[in-house]
LUMDO-186625 format. One line per 5 residues: number of its first residue (from 1); their letters; for each residue x, y, z of C-alpha. Coordinates in steps of 0.1 Angstrom, whole numbers. Each point is the difference from the previous one (the first is absolute). Layout:
<recs>
NUM = a = X,Y,Z; ...
</recs>
This chain:
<recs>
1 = xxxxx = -2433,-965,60; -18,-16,29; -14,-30,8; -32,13,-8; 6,15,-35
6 = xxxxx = 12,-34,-11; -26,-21,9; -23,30,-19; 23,-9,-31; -6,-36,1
11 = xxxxx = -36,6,0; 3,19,-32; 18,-29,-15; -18,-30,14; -38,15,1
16 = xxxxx = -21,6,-31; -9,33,-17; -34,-8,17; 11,0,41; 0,22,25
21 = xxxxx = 35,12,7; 11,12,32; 20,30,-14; -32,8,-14; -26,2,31
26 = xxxxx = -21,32,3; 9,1,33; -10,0,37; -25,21,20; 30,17,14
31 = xxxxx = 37,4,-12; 24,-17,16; 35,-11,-10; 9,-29,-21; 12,-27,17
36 = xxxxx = 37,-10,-15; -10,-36,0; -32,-12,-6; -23,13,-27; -29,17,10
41 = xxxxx = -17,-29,-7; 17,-21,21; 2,25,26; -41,-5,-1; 1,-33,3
46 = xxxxx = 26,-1,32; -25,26,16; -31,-18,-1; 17,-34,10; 11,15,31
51 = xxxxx = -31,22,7; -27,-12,31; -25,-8,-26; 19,-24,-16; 8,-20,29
56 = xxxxx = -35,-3,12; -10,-17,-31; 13,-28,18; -29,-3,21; -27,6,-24
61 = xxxxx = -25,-23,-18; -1,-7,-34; -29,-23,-7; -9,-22,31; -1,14,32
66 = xxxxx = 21,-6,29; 9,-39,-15; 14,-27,19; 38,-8,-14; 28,20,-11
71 = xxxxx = -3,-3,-36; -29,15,-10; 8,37,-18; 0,33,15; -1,36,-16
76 = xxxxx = 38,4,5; 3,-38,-14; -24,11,-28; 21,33,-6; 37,-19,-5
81 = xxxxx = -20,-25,-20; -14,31,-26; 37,16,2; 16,-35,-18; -24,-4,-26
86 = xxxxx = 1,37,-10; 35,5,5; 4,-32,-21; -27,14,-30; 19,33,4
91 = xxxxx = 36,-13,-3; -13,-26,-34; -13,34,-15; 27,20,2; -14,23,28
96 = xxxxx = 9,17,29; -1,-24,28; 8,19,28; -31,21,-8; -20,-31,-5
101 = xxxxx = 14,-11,36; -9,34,15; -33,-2,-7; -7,-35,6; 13,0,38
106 = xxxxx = -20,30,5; -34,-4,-17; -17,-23,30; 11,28,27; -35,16,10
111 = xxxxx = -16,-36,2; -23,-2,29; 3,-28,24; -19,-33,-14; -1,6,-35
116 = xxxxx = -24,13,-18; -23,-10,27; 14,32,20; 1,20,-29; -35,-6,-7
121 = xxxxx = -11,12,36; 20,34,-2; -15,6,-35; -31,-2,17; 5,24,28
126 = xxxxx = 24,28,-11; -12,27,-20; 11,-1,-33; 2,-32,4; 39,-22,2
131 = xxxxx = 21,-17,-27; 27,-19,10; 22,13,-33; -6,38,8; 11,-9,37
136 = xxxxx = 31,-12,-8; 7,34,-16; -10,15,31; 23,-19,19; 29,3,-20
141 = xxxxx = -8,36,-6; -13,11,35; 2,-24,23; 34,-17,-3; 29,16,23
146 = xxxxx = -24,20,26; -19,16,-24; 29,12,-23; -7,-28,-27; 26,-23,-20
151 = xxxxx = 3,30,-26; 2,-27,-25; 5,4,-37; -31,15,-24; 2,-37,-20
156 = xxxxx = 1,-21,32; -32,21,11; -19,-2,-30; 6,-39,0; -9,-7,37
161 = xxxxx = -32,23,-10; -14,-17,-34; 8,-38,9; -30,-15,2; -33,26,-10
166 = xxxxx = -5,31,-18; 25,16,-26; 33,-20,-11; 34,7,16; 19,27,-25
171 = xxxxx = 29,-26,-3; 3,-30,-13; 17,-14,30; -28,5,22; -23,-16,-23
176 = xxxxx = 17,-28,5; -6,-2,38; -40,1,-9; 4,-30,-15; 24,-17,19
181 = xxxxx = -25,8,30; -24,-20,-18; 20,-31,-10; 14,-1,39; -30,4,16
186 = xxxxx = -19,-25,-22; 22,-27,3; 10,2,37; -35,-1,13; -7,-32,-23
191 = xxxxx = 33,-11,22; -12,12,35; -37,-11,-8; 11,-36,-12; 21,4,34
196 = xxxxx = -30,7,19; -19,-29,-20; -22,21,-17; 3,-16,-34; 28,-15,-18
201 = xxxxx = 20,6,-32; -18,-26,-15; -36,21,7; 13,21,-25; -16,-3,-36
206 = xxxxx = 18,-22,-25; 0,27,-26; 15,27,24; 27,-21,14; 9,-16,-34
211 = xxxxx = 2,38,-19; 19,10,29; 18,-26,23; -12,-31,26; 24,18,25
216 = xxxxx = 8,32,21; 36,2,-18; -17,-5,-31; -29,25,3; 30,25,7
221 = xxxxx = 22,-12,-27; -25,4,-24; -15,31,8; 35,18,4; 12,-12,-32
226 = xxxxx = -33,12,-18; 3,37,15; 36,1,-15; -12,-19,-34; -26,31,0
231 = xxxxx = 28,27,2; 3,36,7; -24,11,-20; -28,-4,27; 10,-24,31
236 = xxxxx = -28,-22,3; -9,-37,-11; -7,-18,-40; -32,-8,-4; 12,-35,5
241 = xxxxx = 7,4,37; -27,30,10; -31,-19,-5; 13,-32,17; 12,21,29
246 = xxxxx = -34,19,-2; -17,-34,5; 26,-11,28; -11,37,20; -36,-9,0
251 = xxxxx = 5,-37,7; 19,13,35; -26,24,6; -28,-28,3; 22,-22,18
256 = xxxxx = 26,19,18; -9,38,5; -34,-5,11; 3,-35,17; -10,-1,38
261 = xxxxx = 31,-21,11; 21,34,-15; -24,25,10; -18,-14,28; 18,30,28
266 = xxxxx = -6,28,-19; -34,11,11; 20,-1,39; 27,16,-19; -19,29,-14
271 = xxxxx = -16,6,31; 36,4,18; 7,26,-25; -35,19,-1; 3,2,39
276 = xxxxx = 34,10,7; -5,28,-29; -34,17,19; 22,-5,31; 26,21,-12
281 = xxxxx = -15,27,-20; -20,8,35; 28,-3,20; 27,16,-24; 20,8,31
286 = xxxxx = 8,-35,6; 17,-7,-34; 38,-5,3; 18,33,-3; 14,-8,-31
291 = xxxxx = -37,6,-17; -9,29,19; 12,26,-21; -22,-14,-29; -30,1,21
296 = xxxxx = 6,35,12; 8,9,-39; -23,-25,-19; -25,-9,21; -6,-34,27
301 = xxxxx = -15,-24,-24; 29,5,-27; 24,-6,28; -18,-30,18; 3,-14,-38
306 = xxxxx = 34,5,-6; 7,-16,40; -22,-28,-9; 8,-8,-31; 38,0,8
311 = xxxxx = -3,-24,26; 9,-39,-6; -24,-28,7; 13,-4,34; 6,33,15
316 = xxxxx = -38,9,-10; -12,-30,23; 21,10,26; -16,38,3; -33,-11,-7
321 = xxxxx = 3,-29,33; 16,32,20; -27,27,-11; -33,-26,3; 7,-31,18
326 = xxxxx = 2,3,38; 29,-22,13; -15,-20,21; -18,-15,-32; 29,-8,-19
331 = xxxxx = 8,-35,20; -32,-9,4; -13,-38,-9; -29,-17,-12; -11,-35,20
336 = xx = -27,-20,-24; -28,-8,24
</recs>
């Protein structure tokens, strides 16, 4: 028996009758031979870690753009963030965790540089319009490996798919990331914003931090343990816990999400994206060779999206200053007078 068939084993004794087992995948896109000792699941999760899309999350915004300090989140901060509370929901229910784990470290790979903010602008622009969710299909299908793809597992798709619009995930497992995306996301950027002095935990109404804690740690506390009081059944919050976190969502939308301090750069931001896409889907020739195939094969504007939208925060300023601004402009000063 390999190493493999005995960690499938344990996950028939460990995992309820209602996970996802690994022995029990319908499969990749294309065969390949089992691996003798990871699960297939894990063998997922191992590939997307060490993919290029997974490194550049590094250097792509979550919330506020381009901030001053080291501790405010990013998407691959935001990513390992979403893989602890799921894998923690996942492991309390009795479900497969290295599924869970899978999905979670893959389902922020097609995010555009500066949020949604980027997002938002290639939406705007490409035909058919850009989601970041059906993007990070794309790149784990297509994209990843020179075009050859990730071939990851049918379950670890459909979770990276479904987890945040549209249809549920066909497994409980990734269910769970949906959520966990949710009580990450809200309770980091009341962290980074309080950072940024936006507002303070205390700007918070009484009733929504007394139903569900006066603290990060105890936002998450309480909102994990809810999810796992709810059960199998349907992954999702008591009534207890939704409408407080419903009231918490639109609360940061007023005084986060839409607040100048946070959003302030995104009309400059926008524009970056808008012109370096027009650039590119005249000038098709000019995208890296890596992208040239899907221009040839799916036309410029598709492949000035995928270029674009791969890029991190940093690396996009850099080719727009090389395409637009002469050089002798860069160093230039201002004198008051």
């Amino acid at each position: 028996m390999t190493v493999r068939e005995k960690l499938e084993n344990n996950e028939k004794l460990i995992c309820c009758e209602a996970a996802c087992l690994a022995s029990e995948s319908r499969g990749r896109q294309r065969y390949e031979e089992k691996c003798q000792v990871r699960t297939d699941f894990q063998r997922d999760r191992d590939r997307i870690i060490h993919s290029n899309s997974f490194r550049r999350l590094k250097h792509k915004t979550q919330v506020f753009l381009s901030p001053e300090g080291d501790h405010y989140r990013t998407r691959l901060t935001h990513t390992l963030e979403v893989a602890q509370i799921a894998r923690t929901i996942s492991n309390a229910l009795a479900l497969n965790s290295d599924l869970t784990e899978a999905v979670a470290l893959g389902h922020d790979l097609g995010h555009t540089p500066f949020g949604h903010a980027g997002e938002r602008a290639l939406d705007s622009v490409m035909p058919g319009g850009f989601r970041h969710f059906e993007q990070s299909l794309r790149v784990v299908d297509k994209l990843e490996k020179g075009g050859a793809g990730l071939n990851l597992t049918y379950e670890v798709r459909d979770g990276i798919l479904c987890h945040t619009k549209g249809k549920e995930a066909d497994t409980l497992e990734g269910r769970i990331v949906k959520l966990a995306d949710k009580i990450a996301y809200i309770n980091h950027d009341i962290d980074d914003a309080e950072r940024a002095g936006v507002m303070r935990e205390e700007d918070i109404p009484a009733e929504i931090r007394k139903a569900l804690g006066g603290k990060k740690s105890e936002r998450i506390n309480t909102m994990v343990l809810d999810v796992i009081k709810h059960g199998t059944g349907d992954i999702g919050f008591t009534d207890e816990v939704q409408q407080p976190f419903d009231e918490l969502h639109a609360f940061m939308f007023e005084k986060v999400y839409k607040n100048p301090v946070c959003k302030g750069e995104e009309k400059k931001a926008i524009s970056v994206i808008k012109q370096l896409y027009f650039y590119f889907t005249e000038n098709p020739w000019l995208i890296p060779e890596a992208y040239r195939g899907i221009a040839e094969n799916e036309g410029a504007p598709r492949a000035a999206g995928d270029y674009i939208a791969g890029m991190s925060d940093r690396y996009l300023l850099a080719v727009y200053k090389k395409i637009f601004i002469p050089d002798s402009w860069v160093d230039i000063g201002i004198e008051e007078g």
